[in-house]
C-alpha positions in Angstrom: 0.0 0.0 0.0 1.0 3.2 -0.9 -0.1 6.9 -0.5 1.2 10.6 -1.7 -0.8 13.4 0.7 -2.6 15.8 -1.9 -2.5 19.7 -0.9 -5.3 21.5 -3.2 -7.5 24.3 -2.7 -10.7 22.4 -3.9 -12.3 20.1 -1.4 -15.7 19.0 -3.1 -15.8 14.9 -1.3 -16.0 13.3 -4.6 -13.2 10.7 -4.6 -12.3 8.9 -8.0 -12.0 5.4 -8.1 -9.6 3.4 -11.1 -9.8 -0.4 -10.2 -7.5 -3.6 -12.2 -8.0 -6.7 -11.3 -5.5 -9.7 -12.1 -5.9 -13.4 -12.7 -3.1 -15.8 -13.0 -2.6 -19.8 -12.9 0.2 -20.6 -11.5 2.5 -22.7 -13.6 2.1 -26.0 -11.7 -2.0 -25.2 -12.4 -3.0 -26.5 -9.1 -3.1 -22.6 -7.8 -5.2 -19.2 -9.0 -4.7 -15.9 -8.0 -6.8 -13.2 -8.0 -5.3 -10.0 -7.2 -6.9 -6.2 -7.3 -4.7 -2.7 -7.4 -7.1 0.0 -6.6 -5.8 3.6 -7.2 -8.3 6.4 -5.0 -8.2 9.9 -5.4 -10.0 11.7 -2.4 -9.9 15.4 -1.6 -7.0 14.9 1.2 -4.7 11.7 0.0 -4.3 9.6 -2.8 -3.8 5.9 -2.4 -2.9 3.0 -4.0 -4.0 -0.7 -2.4 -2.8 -3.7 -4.1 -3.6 -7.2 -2.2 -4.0 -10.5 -3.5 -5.6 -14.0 -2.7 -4.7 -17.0 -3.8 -6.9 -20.7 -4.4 -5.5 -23.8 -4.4 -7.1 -26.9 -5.8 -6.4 -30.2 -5.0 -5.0 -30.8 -8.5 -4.6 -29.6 -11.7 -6.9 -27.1 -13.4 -8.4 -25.7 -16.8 -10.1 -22.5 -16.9 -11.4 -20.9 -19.9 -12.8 -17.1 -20.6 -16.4 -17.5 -19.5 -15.3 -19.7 -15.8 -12.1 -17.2 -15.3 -14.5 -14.4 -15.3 -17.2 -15.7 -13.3 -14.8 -17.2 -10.6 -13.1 -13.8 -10.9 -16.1 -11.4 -10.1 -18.1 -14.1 -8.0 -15.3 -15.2 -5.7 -12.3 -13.4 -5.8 -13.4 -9.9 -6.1 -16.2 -11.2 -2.9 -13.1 -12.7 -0.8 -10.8 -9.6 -1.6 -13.1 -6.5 -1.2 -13.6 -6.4 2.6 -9.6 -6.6 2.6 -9.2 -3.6 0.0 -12.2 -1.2 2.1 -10.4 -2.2 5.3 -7.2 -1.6 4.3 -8.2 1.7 2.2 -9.9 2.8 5.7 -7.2 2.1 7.9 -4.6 3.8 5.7 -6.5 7.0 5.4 -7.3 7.1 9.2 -3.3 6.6 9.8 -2.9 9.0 7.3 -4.9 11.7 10.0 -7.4 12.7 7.0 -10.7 12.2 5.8 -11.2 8.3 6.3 -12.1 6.8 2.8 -14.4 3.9 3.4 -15.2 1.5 0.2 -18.8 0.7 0.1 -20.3 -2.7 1.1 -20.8 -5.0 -2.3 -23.3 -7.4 -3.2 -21.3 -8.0 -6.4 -18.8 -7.1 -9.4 -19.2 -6.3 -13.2 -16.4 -6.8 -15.3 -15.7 -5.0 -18.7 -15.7 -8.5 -20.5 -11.8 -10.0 -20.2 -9.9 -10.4 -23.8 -8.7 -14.2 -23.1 -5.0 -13.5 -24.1 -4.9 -10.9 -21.0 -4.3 -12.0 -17.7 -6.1 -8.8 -16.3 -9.1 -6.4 -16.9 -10.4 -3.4 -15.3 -13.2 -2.9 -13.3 -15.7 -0.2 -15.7 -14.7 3.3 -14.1 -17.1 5.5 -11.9 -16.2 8.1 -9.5 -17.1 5.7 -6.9 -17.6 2.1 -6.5 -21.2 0.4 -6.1 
């Protein structure tokens, strides 16, 4: 996790939101990971929160498109969030400023994943649903 403090004149509480998310089989194929960089913009810091989670499986795996997306918004995205709002929250309050607090999700959308690409970006918003 990173942060740089911002020192502008214009404090208006939006905070901008630009979200990746990462999928990778690990070579042996027994293993996913599912990893999400966030990158927020608020009106006092801006932050970057990278964490990861990784799935092993009792042997190996195939995965095409349609299942790498679906595992990718309906599991990994669900097991990673309350990590990224926690650690998004924490780092602001440290940080002495206006604490930034990820909202609770019921779900993902994904911009639909080119199959030669190992990552893809959640669709931008100035906040995240």
């Amino acid at each position: 996790m990173t942060s740089d403090a911002r020192d502008d004149a214009d404090h208006d509480g939006s905070i901008d939101i630009d979200a990746e998310v990462y999928f990778r089989i690990q070579t042996s194929m027994d293993a996913v990971e599912v990893r999400q960089r966030l990158n927020v913009v608020s009106d006092d810091a801006r932050f970057t929160v990278d964490e990861g989670v990784t799935f092993e499986f009792p042997g190996p795996i195939e995965v095409d498109q349609s299942i790498r997306q679906d595992f990718i918004s309906k599991v990994g995205l669900m097991v990673l969030h309350p990590f990224m709002r926690e650690s998004l929250r924490s780092l602001s309050a440290k940080l002495g400023v206006e604490p930034v607090l990820l909202p609770i999700r019921r779900g993902f959308d994904l911009e639909p994943m080119d199959p030669s690409e190992a990552s893809l970006k959640l669709p931008n918003g100035n906040s995240e649903d």
